[in-house]
N, C-alpha and C positions, 0 to 999 in steps of 0.2 A: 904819160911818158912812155918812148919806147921803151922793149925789153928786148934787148940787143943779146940776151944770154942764149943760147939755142940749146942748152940743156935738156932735153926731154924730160919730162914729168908724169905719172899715171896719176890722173888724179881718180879714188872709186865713190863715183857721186852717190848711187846705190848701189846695195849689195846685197838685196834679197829678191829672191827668185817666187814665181806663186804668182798667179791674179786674186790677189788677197791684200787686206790691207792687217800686219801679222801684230800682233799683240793689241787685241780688244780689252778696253779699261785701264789702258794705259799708253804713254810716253810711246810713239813710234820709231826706235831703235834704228831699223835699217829700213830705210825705205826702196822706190820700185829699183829694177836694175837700169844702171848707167854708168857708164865712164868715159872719161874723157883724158884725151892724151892731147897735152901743151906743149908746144916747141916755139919760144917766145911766144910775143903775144899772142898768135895763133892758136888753136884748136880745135878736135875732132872729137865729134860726139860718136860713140856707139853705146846705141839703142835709147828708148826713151822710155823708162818706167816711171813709175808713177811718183811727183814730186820733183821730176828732172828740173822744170825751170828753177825752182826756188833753191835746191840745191846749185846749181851753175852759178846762182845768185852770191848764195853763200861761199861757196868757194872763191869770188873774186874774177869769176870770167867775164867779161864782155862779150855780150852777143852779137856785136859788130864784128868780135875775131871770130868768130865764127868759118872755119873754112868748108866742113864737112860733116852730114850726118850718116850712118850706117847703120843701118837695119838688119840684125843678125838671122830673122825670122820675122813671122809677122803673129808669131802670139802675143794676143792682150797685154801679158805686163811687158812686154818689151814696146811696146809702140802705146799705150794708153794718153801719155801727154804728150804724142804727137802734134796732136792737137792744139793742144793748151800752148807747147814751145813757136809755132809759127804766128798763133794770134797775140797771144800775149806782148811777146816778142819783138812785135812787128814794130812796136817805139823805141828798141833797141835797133833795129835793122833800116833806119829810114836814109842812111847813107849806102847800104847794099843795092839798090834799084842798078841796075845794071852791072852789077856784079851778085849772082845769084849766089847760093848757099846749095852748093851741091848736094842730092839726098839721094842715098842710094840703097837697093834692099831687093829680095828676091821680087819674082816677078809670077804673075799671073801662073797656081799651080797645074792650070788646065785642065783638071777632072777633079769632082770628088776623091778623100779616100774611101776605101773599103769602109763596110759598117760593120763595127764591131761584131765579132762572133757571141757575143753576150746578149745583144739584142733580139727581143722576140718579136718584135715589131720593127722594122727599118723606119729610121727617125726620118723626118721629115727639114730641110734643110732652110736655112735663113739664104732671103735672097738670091730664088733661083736661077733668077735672069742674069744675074753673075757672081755665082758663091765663092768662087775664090779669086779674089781680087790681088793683083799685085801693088808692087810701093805706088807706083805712079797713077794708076786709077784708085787707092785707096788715098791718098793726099789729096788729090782731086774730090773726091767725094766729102771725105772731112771738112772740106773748107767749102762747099755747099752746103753741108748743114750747117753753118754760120753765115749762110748767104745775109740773112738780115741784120746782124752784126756788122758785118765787114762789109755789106753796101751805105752800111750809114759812116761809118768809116771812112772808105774811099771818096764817096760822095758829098755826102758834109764835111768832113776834117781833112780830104784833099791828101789822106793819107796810100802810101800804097799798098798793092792789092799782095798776101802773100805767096800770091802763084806766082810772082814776079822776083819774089823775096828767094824759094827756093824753087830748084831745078831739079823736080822730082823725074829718076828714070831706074827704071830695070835693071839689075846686073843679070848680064848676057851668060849663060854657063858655055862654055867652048863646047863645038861640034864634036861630035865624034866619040867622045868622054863613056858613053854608052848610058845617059843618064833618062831614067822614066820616073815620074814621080810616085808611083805606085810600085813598081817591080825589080825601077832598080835607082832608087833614091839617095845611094852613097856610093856609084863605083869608083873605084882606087882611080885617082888623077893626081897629076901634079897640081901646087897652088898655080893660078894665073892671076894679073893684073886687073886691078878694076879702076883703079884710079892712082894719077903721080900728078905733084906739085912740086914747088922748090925746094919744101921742106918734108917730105913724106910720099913713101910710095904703100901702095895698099894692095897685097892682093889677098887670095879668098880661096876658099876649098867647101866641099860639100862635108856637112856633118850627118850625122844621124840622129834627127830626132822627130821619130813616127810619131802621128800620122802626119807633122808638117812636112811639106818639100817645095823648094827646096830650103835647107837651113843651112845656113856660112859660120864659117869661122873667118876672122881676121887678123893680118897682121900687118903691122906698122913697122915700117923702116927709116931710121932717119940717121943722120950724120952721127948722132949719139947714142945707139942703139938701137934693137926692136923689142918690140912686147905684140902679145899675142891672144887674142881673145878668140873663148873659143865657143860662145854663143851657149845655146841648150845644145846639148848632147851625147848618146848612148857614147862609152869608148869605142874611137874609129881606127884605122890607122892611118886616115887623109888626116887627121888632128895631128897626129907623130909627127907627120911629116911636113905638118905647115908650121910649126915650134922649133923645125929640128934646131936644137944650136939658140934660139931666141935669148935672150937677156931677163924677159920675165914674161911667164907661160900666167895669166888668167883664167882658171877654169873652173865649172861651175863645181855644184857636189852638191847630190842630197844623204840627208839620214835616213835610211832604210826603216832602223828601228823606230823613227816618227812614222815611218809609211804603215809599216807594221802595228804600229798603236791604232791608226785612224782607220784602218781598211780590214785589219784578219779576223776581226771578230763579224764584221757586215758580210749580211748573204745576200743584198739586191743588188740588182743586173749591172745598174749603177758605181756602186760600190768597187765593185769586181773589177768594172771596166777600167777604173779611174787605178786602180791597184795594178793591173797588168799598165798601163799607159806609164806609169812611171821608173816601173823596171824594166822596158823597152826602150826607155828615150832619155834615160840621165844618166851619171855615175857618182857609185860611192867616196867619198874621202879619201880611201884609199888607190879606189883604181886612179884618181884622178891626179895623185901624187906619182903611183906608177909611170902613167902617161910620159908628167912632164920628165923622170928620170930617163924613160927611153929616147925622148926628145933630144936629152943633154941640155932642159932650160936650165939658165943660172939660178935665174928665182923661181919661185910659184906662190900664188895667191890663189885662195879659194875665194869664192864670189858666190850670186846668184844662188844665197843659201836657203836652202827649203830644210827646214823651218827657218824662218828669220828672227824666231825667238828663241833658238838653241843656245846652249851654254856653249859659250868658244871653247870648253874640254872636246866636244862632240866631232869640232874640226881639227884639233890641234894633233888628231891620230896622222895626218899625214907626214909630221915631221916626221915621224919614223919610217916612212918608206922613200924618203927623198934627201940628197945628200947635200944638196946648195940651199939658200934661203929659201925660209917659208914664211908666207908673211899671212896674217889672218886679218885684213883691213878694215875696217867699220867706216861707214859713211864718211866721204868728207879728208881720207886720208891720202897722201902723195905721197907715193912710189917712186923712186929713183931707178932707170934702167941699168945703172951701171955703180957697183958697189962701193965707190971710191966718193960718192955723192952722196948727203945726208937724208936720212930718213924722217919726213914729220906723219906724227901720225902714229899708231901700233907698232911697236920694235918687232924685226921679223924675230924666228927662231931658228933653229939649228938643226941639225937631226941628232937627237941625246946619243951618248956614245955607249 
């Protein structure tokens, strides 16, 4: 049956951040990051952590509505069931043959980064002939290493092929912008356009999160609000300004003080580097509430949480730096963009008075 309601809905398929899979000997809590925003039967995936099919499952989506994938970055846990969603998939999508499933996500970073200053030997790189691949030659490549899968597939079962299924391509960053992937990875730009539909337009900013580049934030606008995700990364002020006003600001947050546990006591090269890498490229709980308050977001949700087995005390500091709803979401929960619309799922909170 149709669903004539166009209500928008966030739904947070995953909400842990990490290429890790977080609580060992036990029940997986929050799984990789993904979300997805519904306006009727329609929806739009951004990013594919780990667990995304089976979650979409569980949620009740149809992978025929399917309109849109978006790729915030191309770190592992944000793209890991890339994979797994186009092949799997592909028996949900055997009515999309000529109507593709748009996939969109940075593009080829054109150099290495710099090697760490901790390094006493310069590491030696995976895949030199092309180390850094963007969305559309990394889907392409994915789906060759299933070459013997999905030819017996196509071939015997007469099934189609999913390069056909999705229309993987680059988002373009505008001319001009002053952007280098090395030197100048976040200059101040306005958001632009990456994609409109009849129900949603999407456009995108550069984030800050070294050493990847380029890394997006996204926002969704629809007849019933937007919401806003803001991918991995350091506080920017292209994030401010692609929120400004949003209805509800998604952002990520780590605990320091976990970082601090795993890392200040290690003195190899390793250790060090991995310790500097994440207080260059995320934000705390608090800045991240900060943010959405300079934004003017209605709501805020924390996401894409490192630890993914923290006590929700650990995030719940934001309510006090942020005056609209704070919602703390666990897998599987829907967000209303607009306050007058019910909440399933974790009840937001307030900012205590």
């Amino acid at each position: 049956m149709t669903n004539r309601d166009l209500t928008p809905r966030v739904i947070t398929l995953g909400t842990a951040g990490g290429p890790r899979w977080w609580g060992s000997g036990q029940p997986i809590r929050r799984s990789g990051i993904a979300t997805a925003i519904q306006v009727g039967d329609a929806f739009y995936l951004v990013d594919c952590g780990h667990g995304v099919g089976r979650r979409i499952n569980e949620a009740g989506l149809s992978l025929g509505n399917l309109r849109g994938v978006f790729l915030t970055h191309l770190h592992s846990d944000h793209t890991i069931d890339l994979a797994s969603l186009a092949v799997f998939g592909l028996y949900e999508m055997l009515e999309r043959t000529g109507s593709p499933v748009v996939l969109m996500g940075p593009g080829d970073r054109g150099m290495l980064p710099p090697v760490s200053p901790r390094a006493a030997v310069p590491p030696r790189p995976v895949a030199p002939e092309h180390p850094t691949p963007g969305t559309a030659r990394m889907f392409d490549t994915l789906m060759a290493a299933h070459a013997t899968d999905l030819n017996d597939r196509i071939i015997d079962s007469l099934r189609p092929s999913p390069l056909d299924l999705f229309a993987a391509r680059d988002i373009e960053i505008p001319e001009g912008v002053g952007y280098h992937p090395n030197d100048a990875p976040t200059p101040r730009m306005a958001p632009f356009e990456i994609y409109r539909d009849e129900l949603v337009t999407v456009t995108a900013t550069l984030v800050e999160h070294p050493p990847i580049a380029p890394a997006f934030g996204f926002r969704f606008e629809t007849a019933g609000g937007s919401v806003t995700i803001s991918g991995d990364t350091a506080p920017t002020p292209n994030m401010i300004e692609l929120a400004r006003d949003t209805d509800l600001l998604l952002h990520e947050a780590i605990d320091f003080d976990f970082v601090e546990s795993i890392y200040a006591h290690r003195t190899d090269d390793g250790s060090r580097a991995s310790r500097d890498h994440h207080y260059k490229s995320h934000t705390s709980v608090r800045d991240a509430a900060r943010i959405a308050a300079r934004a003017g977001a209605r709501q805020l949700a924390l996401h894409h949480l490192v630890p993914g087995t923290a006590d929700d005390d650990v995030w719940r500091a934001a309510a006090d730096e942020f005056d609209g709803l704070f919602h703390l979401p666990d897998d599987l929960d829907v967000i209303p963009l607009r306050d007058e619309d019910a909440l399933v799922g974790s009840p937001p909170l307030r900012r205590r008075a």
